[in-house]
Every structure is written in structure tokens, then in C-alpha cells.
Backbone as JSON Lines, residues from 0, in Angstrom:
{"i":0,"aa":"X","n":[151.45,104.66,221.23],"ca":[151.79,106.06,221.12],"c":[151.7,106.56,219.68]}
{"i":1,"aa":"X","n":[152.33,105.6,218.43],"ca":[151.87,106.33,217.34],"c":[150.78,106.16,216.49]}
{"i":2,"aa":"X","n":[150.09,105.68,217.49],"ca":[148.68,105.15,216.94],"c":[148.12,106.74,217.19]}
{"i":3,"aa":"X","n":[147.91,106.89,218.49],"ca":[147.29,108.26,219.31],"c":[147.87,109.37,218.01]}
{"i":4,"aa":"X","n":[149.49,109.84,217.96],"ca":[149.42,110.78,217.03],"c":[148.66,110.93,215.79]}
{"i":5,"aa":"X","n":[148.99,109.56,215.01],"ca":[148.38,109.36,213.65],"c":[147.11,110.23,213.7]}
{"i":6,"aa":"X","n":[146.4,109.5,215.05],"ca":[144.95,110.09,215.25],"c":[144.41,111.53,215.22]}
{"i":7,"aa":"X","n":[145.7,111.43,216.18],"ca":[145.48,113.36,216.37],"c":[145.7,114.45,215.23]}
{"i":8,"aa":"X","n":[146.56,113.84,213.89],"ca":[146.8,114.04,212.76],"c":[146.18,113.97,211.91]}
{"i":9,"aa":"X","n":[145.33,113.36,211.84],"ca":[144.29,113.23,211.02],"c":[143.17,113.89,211.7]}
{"i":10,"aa":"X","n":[142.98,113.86,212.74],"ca":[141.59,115.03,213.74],"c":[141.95,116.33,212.84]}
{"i":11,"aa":"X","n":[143.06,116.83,213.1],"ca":[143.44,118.28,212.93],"c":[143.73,118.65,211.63]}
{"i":12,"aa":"X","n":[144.03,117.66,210.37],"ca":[144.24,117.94,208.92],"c":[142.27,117.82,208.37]}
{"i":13,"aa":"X","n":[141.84,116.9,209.42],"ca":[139.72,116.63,209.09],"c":[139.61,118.18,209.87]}
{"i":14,"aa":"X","n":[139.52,118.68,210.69],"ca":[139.25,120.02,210.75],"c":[139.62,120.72,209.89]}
{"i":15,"aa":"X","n":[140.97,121.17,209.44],"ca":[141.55,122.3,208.87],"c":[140.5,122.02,207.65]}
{"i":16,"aa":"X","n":[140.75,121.22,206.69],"ca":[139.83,121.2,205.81],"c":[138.18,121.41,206.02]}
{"i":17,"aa":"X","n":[137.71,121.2,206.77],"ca":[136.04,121.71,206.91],"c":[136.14,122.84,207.39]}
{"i":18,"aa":"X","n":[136.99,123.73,207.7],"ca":[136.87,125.02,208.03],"c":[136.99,125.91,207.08]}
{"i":19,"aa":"X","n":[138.54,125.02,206.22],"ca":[138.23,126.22,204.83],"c":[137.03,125.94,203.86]}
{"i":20,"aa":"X","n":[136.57,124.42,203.87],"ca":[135.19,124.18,203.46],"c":[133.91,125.09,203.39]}
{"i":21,"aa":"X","n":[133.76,125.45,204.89],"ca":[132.59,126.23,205.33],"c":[133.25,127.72,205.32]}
{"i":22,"aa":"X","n":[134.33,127.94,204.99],"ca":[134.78,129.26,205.68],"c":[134.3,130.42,203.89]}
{"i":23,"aa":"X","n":[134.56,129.81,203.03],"ca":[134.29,130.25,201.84],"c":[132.79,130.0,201.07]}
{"i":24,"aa":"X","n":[131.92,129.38,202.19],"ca":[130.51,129.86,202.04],"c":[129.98,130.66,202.93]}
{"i":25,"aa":"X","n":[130.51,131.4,203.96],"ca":[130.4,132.58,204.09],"c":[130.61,134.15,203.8]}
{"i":26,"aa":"X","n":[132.1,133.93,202.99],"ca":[132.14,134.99,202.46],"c":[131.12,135.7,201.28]}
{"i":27,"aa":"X","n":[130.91,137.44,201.69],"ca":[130.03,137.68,200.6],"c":[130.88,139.15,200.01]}
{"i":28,"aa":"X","n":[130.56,139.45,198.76],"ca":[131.72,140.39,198.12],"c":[130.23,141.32,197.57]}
{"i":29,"aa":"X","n":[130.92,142.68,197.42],"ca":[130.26,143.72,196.7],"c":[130.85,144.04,195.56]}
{"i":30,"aa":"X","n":[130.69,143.94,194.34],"ca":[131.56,144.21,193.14],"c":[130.7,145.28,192.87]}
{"i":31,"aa":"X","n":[131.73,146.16,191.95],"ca":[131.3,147.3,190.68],"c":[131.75,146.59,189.94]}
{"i":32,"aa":"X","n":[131.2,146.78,188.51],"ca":[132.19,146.84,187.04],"c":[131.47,147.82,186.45]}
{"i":33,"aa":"X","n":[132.55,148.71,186.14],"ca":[132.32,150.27,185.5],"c":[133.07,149.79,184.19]}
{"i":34,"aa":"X","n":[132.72,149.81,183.45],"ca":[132.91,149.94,181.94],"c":[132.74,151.12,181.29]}
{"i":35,"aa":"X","n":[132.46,151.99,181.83],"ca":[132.48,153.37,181.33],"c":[131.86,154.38,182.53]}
{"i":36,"aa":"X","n":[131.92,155.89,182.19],"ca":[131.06,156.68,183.18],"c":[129.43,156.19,182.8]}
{"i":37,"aa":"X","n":[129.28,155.77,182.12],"ca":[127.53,155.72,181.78],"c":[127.11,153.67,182.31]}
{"i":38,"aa":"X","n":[127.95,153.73,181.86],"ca":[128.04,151.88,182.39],"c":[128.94,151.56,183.57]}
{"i":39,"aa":"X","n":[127.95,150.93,184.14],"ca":[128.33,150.84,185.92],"c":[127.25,149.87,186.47]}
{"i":40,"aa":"X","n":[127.49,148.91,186.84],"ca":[126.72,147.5,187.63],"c":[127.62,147.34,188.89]}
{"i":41,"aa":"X","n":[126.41,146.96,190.0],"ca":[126.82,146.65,190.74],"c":[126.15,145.23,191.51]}
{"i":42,"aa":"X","n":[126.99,144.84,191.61],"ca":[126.32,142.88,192.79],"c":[126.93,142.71,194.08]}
{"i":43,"aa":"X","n":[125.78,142.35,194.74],"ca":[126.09,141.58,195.87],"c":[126.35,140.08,195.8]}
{"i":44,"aa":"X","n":[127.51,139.73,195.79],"ca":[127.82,138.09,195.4],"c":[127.99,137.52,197.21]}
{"i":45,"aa":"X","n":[127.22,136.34,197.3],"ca":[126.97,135.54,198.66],"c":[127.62,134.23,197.93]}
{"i":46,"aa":"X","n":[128.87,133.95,198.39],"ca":[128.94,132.18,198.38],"c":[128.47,131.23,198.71]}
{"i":47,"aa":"X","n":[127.44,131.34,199.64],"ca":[126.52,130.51,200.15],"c":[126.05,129.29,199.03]}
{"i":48,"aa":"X","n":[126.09,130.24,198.04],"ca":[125.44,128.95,196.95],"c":[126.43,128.78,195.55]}
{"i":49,"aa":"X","n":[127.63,128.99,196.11],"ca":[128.29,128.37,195.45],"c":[128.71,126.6,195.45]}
{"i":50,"aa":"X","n":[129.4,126.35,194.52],"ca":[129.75,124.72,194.74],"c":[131.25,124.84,195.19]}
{"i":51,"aa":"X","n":[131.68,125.91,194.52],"ca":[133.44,126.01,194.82],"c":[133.75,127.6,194.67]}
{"i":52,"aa":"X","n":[134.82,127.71,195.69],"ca":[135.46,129.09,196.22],"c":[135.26,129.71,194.51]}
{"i":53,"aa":"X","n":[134.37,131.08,194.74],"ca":[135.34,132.36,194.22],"c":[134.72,131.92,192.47]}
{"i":54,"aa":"X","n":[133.38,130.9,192.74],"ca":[132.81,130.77,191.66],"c":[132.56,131.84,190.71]}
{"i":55,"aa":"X","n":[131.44,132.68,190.55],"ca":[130.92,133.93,190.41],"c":[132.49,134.43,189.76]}
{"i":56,"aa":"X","n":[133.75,134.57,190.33],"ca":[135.09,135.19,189.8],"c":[135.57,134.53,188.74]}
{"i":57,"aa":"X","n":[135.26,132.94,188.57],"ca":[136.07,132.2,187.88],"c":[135.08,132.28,186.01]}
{"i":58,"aa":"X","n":[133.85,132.54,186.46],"ca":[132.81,132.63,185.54],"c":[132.87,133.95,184.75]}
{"i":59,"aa":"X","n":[133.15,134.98,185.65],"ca":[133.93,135.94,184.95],"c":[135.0,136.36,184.29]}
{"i":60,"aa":"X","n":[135.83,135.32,183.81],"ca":[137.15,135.64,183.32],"c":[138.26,135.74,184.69]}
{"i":61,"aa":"X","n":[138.03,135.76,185.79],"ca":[139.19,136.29,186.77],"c":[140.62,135.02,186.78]}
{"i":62,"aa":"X","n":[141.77,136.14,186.61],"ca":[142.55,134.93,186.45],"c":[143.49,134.25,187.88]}
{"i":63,"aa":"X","n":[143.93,133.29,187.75],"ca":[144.41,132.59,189.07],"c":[145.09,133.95,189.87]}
{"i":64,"aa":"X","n":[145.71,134.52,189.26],"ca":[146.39,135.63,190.48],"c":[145.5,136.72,190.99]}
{"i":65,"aa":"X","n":[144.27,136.73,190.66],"ca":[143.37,137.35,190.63],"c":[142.68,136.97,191.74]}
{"i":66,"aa":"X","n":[142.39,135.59,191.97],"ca":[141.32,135.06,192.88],"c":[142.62,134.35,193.69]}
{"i":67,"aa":"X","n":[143.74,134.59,193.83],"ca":[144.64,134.33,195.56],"c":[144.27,135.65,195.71]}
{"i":68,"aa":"X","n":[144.71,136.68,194.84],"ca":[144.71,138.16,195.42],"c":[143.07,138.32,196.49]}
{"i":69,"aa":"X","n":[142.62,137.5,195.73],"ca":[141.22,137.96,196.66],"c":[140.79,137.1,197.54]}
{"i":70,"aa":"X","n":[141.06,135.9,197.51],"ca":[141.19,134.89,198.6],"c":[141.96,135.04,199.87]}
{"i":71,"aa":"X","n":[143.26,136.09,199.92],"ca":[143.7,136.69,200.91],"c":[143.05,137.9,201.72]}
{"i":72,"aa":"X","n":[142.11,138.74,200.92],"ca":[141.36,139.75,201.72],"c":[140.6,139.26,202.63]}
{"i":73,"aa":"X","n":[140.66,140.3,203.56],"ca":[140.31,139.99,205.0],"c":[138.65,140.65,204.95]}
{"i":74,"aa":"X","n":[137.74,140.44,206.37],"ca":[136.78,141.68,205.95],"c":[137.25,142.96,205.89]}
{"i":75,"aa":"X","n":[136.24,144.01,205.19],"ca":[136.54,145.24,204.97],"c":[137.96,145.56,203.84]}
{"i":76,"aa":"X","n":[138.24,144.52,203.36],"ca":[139.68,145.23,202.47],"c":[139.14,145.02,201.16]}
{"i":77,"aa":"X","n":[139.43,145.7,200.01],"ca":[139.13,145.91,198.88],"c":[140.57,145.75,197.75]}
{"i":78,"aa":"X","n":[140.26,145.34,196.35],"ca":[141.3,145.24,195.59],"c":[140.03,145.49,194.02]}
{"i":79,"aa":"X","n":[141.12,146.1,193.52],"ca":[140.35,146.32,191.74],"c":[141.6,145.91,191.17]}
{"i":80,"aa":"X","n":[140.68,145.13,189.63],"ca":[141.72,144.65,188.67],"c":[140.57,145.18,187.62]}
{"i":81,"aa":"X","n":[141.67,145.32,186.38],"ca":[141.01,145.78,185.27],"c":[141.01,144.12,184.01]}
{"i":82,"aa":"X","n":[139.84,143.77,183.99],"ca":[139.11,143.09,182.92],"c":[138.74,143.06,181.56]}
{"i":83,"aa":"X","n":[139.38,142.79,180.66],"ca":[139.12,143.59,179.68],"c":[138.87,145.12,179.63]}
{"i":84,"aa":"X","n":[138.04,145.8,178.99],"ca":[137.85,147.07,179.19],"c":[137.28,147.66,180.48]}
{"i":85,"aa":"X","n":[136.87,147.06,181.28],"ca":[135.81,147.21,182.44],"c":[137.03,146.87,183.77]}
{"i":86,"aa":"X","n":[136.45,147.8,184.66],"ca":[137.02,147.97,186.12],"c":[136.42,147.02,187.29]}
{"i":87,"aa":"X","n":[136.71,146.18,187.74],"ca":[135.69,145.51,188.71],"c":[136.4,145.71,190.15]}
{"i":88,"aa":"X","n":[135.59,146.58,191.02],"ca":[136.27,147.01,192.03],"c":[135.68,145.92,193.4]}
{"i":89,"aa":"X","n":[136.34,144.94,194.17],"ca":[135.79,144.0,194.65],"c":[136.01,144.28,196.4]}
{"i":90,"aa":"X","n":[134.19,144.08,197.22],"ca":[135.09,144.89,198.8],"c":[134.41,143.69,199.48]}
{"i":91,"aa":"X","n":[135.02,142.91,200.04],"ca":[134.8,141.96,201.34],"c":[134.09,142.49,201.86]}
{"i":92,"aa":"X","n":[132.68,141.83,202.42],"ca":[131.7,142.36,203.95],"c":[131.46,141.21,204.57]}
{"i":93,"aa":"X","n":[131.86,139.95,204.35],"ca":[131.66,138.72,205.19],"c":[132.42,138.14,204.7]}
């Protein structure tokens, strides 16, 4: 009998982990960073080819409360933080 649980415990902690594995190479984000009215960029960031969650954010300066804040958005929800001088307004579509 606690052979079977162990098992089943370890099935379901080997899932949970390959889901958040794969689950954060699907997400893809639309950023602005407006740095001024005349300066304004915009990207389509795909995790697909990232190595680790929320890469692309971490390369940018984003700080840890920054990337839970955005690791909790769902699709369609949006959050802006201000970056140094520049606005980066960030909207979930996958």
C-alpha cells in the first residue's frame, strides 16, 4: 500500500512539474516601452525559445516582484511598471 502511494506521488509531483515546464513556453506577451511621446517600441515576445520563464523580462532589468506580478496574469490581462525612465506596458495573448 505505501509503495502504490509513494508512486502515485511522485506520478503527480512528475506531472505538475512538466506542465509548468511546457506551460511557460507557450506563453507569448506584447510589450510597449514608451520612453517618451516620440520614443515608443513595441515586441511581440514568444517563449517558445526561451531556456527559462520570463527570460526576455529578466534581460531587461525586470525585478523579482515584477516577473510574479506577471507570472500570475492570466490571458488577456495586462500590468505596466515603470523602468527606469521608460514605461513598459505588458498584455498576455497566449
Amino acid at each position: 500500500m505505501k509503495v502504490t502511494q509513494f508512486f502515485k506521488q511522485l506520478n503527480k509531483n512528475l506531472i505538475g512539474k512538466l506542465h509548468r515546464t511546457s506551460e511557460f513556453h507557450q506563453r507569448m506577451w506584447i510589450v510597449n516601452v514608451r520612453e517618451s511621446t516620440l520614443n515608443n517600441d513595441t515586441f511581440v515576445i514568444s517563449e517558445d525559445s526561451f531556456t527559462e520563464p520570463m527570460q526576455w523580462m529578466k534581460r531587461h532589468h525586470y525585478t523579482d516582484y515584477m516577473i510574479d506580478e506577471l507570472d500570475q496574469l492570466k490571458l488577456s490581462q495586462s500590468v505596466s511598471f515603470k523602468i527606469g525612465t521608460a514605461e513598459h506596458c505588458l498584455f498576455r495573448v497566449k
